[in-house]
C-alpha positions in Angstrom: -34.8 -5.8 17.9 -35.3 -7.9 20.8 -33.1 -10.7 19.1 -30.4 -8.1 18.3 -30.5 -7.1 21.9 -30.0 -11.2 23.3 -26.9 -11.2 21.0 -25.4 -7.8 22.3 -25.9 -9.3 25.9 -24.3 -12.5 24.8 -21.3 -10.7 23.4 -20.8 -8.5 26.5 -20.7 -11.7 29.1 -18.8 -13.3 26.6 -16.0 -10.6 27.3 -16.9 -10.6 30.9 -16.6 -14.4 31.0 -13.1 -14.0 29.3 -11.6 -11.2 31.7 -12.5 -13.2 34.8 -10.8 -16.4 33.5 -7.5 -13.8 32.3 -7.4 -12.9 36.1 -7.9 -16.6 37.3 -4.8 -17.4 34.9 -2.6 -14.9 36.2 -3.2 -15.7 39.7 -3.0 -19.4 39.6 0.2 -19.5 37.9 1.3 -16.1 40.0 2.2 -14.5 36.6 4.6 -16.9 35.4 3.3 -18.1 32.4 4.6 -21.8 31.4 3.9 -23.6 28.3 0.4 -24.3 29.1 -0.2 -21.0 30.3 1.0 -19.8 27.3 -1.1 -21.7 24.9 -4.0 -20.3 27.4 -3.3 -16.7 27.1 -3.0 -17.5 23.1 -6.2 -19.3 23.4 -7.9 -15.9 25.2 -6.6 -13.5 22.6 -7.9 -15.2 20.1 -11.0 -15.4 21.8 -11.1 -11.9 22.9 -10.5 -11.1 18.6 -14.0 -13.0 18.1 -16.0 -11.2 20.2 -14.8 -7.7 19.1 -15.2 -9.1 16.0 -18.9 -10.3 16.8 -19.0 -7.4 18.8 -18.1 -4.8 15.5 -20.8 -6.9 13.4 -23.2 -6.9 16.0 -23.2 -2.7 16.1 -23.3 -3.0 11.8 -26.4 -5.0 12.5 -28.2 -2.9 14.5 -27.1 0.2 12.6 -28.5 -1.3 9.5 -31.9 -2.1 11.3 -31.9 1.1 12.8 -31.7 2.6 9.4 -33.8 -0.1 7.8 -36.8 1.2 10.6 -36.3 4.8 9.4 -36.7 4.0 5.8 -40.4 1.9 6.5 -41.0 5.3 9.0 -40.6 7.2 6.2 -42.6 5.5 3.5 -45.7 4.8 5.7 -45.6 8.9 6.1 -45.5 9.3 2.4 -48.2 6.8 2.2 -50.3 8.8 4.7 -49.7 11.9 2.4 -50.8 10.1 -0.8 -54.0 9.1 0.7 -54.6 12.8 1.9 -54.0 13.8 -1.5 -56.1 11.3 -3.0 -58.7 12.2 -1.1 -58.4 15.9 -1.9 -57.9 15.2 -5.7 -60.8 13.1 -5.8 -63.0 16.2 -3.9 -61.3 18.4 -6.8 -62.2 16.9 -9.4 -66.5 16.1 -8.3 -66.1 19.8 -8.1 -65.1 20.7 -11.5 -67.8 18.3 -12.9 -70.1 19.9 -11.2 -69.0 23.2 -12.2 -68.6 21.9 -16.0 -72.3 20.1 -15.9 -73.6 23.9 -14.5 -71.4 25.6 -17.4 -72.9 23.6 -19.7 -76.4 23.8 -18.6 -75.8 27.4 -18.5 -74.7 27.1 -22.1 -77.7 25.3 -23.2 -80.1 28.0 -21.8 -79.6 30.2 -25.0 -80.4 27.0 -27.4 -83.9 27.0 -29.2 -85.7 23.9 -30.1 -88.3 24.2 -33.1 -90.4 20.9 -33.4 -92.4 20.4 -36.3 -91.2 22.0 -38.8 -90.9 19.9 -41.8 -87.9 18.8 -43.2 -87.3 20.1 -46.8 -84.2 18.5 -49.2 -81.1 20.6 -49.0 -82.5 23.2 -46.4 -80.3 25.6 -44.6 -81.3 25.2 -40.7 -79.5 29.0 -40.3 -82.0 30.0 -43.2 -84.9 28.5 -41.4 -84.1 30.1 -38.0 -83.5 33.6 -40.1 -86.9 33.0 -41.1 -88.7 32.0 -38.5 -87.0 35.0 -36.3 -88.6 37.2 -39.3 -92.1 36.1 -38.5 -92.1 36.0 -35.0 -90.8 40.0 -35.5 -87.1 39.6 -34.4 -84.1 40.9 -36.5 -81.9 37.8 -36.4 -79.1 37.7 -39.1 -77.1 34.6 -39.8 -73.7 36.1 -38.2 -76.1 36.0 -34.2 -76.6 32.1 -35.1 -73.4 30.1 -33.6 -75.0 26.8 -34.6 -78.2 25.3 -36.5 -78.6 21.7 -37.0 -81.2 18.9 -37.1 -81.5 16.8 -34.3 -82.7 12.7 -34.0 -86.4 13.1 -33.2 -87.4 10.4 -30.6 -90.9 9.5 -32.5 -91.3 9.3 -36.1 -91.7 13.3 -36.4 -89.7 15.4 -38.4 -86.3 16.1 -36.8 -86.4 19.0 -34.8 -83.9 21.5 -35.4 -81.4 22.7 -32.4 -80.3 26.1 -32.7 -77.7 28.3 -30.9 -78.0 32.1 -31.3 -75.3 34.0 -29.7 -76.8 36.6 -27.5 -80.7 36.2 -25.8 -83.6 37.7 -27.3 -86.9 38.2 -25.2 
């Protein structure tokens, strides 16, 4: 701005500058105007056009700046804002894994483990848990069994099965 400003001050003694030598003109020559005098006051119209004109150009320029400052105003705001949200989206979302990661464990509470149970060709793990439930004196029926499966054993036992019964028995 500060460069902006040394023009506008150049432009207004430029004027000044002009309006003194006008008066100087007139009084020398006592407002008769010869020749000379004629190509002088020609000379400071034309003169007095350029600086208006700088002058008009000068005011576009610093409207245009003015605006331009504005405009960066505004985006370092929005910035400001994004980084806020950011911030808040990224609290949000360690939330909700947390609350998923509880869900789940919650989830797993009703899963039973049997290890070491031998594996048998084309068993049914739903049959197995049916039975099993039998001998440990529980009515289980396969419809209260959501999910029975087999699961990778970490030694070289039989795979335990994993099983998922729908409501909690004690």
């Amino acid at each position: 701005m500060s460069h902006l400003h040394g023009l506008g001050d150049l432009v207004v003694a430029a004027a000044g500058l002009l309006q003194t030598h006008e008066r100087a003109a007139q009084q020398t020559h006592g407002g008769l105007l010869g020749h000379g005098a004629a190509l002088q006051a020609h000379a400071l119209v034309v003169i007095k056009d350029e600086v208006k004109a700088i002058s008009s150009q000068f005011n576009l320029i610093q409207e245009s700046y003015q605006v331009l400052q504005n405009e960066h105003h505004d985006l370092k705001q929005d910035v400001v804002k994004l980084q806020v949200d950011i911030v808040e989206k990224d609290d949000e979302i360690s939330e909700l894994r947390h609350s998923i990661n509880k869900q789940q464990q919650w989830c797993r509470q009703s899963n039973i483990e049997i290890v070491g149970l031998p594996e048998a060709p084309n068993e049914n793990p739903k049959t197995l848990m049916v039975e099993i439930a039998k001998h440990a004196g529980l009515e289980l029926s396969f419809d209260e069994i959501e999910f029975a499966h087999r699961v990778q054993p970490f030694k070289s036992t039989p795979k335990p099965t994993c099983d998922k019964v729908k409501r909690p028995y004690h």
